[in-house]
BALUM-256384 format. One record per residue (C-alpha): x, y, z; residue in one letter; residue number from 1. Coordinates in steps of 0.02 Angstrom, whole numbers, plus 32768, in hexadecimal, padded with zeros to 4 digits. Example, Ala and Ser with C-alpha at 12.3 -4.5 7.8 and 13.67 -1.06 7.14 Angstrom:
<zanus>
ZANU:8267:7F1F:8186:a:1
ZANU:82AC:7FCB:8165:s:2
</zanus>
This chain:
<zanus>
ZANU:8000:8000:8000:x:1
ZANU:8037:80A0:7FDE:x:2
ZANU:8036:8139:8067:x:3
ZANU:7FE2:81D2:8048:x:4
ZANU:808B:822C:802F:x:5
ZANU:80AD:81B8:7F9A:x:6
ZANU:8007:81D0:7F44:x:7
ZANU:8038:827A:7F5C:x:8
ZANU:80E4:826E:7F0C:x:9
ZANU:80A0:8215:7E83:x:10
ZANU:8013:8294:7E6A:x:11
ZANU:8086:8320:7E62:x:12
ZANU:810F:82D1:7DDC:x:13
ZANU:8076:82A4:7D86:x:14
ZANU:8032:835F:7D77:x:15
ZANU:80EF:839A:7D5F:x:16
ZANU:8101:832D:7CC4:x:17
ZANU:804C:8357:7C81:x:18
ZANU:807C:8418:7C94:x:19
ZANU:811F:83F7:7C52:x:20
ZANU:80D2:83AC:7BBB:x:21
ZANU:8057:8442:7B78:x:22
ZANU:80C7:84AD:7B44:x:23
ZANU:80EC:8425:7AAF:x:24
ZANU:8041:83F3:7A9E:x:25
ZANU:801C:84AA:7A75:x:26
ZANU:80AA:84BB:7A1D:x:27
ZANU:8079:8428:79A8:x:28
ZANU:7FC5:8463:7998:x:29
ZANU:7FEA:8502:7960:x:30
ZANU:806D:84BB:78DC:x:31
ZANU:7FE8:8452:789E:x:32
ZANU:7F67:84CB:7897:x:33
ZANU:7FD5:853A:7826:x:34
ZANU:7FFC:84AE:77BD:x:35
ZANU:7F42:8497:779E:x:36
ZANU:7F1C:853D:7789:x:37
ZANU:7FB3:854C:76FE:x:38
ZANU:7F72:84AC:76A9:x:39
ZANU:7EC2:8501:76A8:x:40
ZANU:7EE2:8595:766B:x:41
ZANU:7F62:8555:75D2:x:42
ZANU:7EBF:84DA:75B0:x:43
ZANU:7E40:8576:7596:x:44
ZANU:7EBC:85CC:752D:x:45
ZANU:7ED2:8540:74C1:x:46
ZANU:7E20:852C:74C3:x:47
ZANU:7DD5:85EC:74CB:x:48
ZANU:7D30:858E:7495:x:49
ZANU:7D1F:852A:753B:x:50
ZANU:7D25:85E9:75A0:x:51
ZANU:7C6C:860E:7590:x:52
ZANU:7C26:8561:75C5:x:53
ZANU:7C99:8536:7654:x:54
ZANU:7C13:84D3:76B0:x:55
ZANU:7C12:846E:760B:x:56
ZANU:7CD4:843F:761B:x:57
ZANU:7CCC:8432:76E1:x:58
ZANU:7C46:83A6:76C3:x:59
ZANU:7CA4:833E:764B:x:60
ZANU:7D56:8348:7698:x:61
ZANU:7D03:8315:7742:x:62
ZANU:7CAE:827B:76E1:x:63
ZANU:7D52:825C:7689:x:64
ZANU:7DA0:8266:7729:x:65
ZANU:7D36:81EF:778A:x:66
ZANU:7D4D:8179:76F0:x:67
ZANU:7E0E:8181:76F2:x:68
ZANU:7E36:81BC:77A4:x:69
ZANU:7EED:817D:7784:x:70
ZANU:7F05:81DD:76F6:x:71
ZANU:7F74:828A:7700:x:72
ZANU:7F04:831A:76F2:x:73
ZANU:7F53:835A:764D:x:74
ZANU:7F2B:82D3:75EF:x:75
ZANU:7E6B:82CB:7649:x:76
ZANU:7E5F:837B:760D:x:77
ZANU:7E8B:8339:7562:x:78
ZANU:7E27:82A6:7563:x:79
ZANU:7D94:8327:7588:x:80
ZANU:7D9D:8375:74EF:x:81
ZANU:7D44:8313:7464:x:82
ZANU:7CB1:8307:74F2:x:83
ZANU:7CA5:83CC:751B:x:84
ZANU:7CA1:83FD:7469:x:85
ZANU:7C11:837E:744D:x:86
ZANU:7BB1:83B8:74D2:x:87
ZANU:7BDE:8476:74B1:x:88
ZANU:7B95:843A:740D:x:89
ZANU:7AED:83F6:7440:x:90
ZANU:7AD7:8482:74B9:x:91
ZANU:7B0D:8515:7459:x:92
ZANU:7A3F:852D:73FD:x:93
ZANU:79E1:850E:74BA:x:94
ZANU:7990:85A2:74D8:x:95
ZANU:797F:85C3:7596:x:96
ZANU:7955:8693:75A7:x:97
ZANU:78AD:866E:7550:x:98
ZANU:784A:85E9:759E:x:99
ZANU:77A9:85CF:7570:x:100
ZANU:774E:861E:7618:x:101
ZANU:76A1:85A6:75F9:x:102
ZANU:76A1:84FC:75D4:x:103
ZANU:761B:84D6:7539:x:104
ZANU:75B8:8442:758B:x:105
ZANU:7528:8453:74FB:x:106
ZANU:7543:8385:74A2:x:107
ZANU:749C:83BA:743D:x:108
ZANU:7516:83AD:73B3:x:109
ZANU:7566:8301:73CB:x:110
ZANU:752B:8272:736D:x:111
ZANU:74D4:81D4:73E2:x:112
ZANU:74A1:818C:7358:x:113
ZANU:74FF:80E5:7396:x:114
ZANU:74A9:80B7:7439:x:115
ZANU:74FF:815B:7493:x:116
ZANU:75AB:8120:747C:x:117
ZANU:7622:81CB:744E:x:118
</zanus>
């Protein structure tokens, strides 16, 4: 069994070595988080097409992402590519300032000529 001085000792080099240690971690975060940002913003100039619709590319490299999670992120973000531009494709006649404000429910014009079935 171990005394109560001992579980403090042990306590104490534990929270030594875990304050010791941030400094790094932070360091290392913060190096990472430029080299994301870099990556990002050499990928949008590449791609000046991909600035307006960033929810668009956001979706797709998180799905490519989850798909590959080994993968380096530079080539997820070019894996993405041939995905964004198809959907930046389909979504580039949607319409969304003028939506229709009442929904027609008149069917007066659809045929039931076949037992009801649409």
């Amino acid at each position: 069994m171990l005394t109560q001085e001992e579980k403090e000792e042990i306590i104490a080099a534990a929270v030594e070595r875990t304050l010791l240690a941030i400094p790094d971690v932070i360091g290392n975060l913060m190096a990472n988080h430029a080299m994301l940002h870099k990556l990002n913003s050499q990928f949008y100039k590449d791609h000046p097409e991909f600035a307006k619709r960033k929810d668009i590319v956001q979706a797709v490299v998180e799905a490519v992402e989850g798909k590959n999670p080994l993968m380096k992120y530079e080539d997820i973000l070019q894996k993405s590519v041939p995905e964004i531009e198809r959907r930046l494709l389909i979504s580039k006649d949607v319409n969304v300032d003028s939506v229709v404000k009442e929904i027609p429910r008149n069917f007066s014009s659809v045929d039931v000529s076949q037992n009801g079935v649409l």
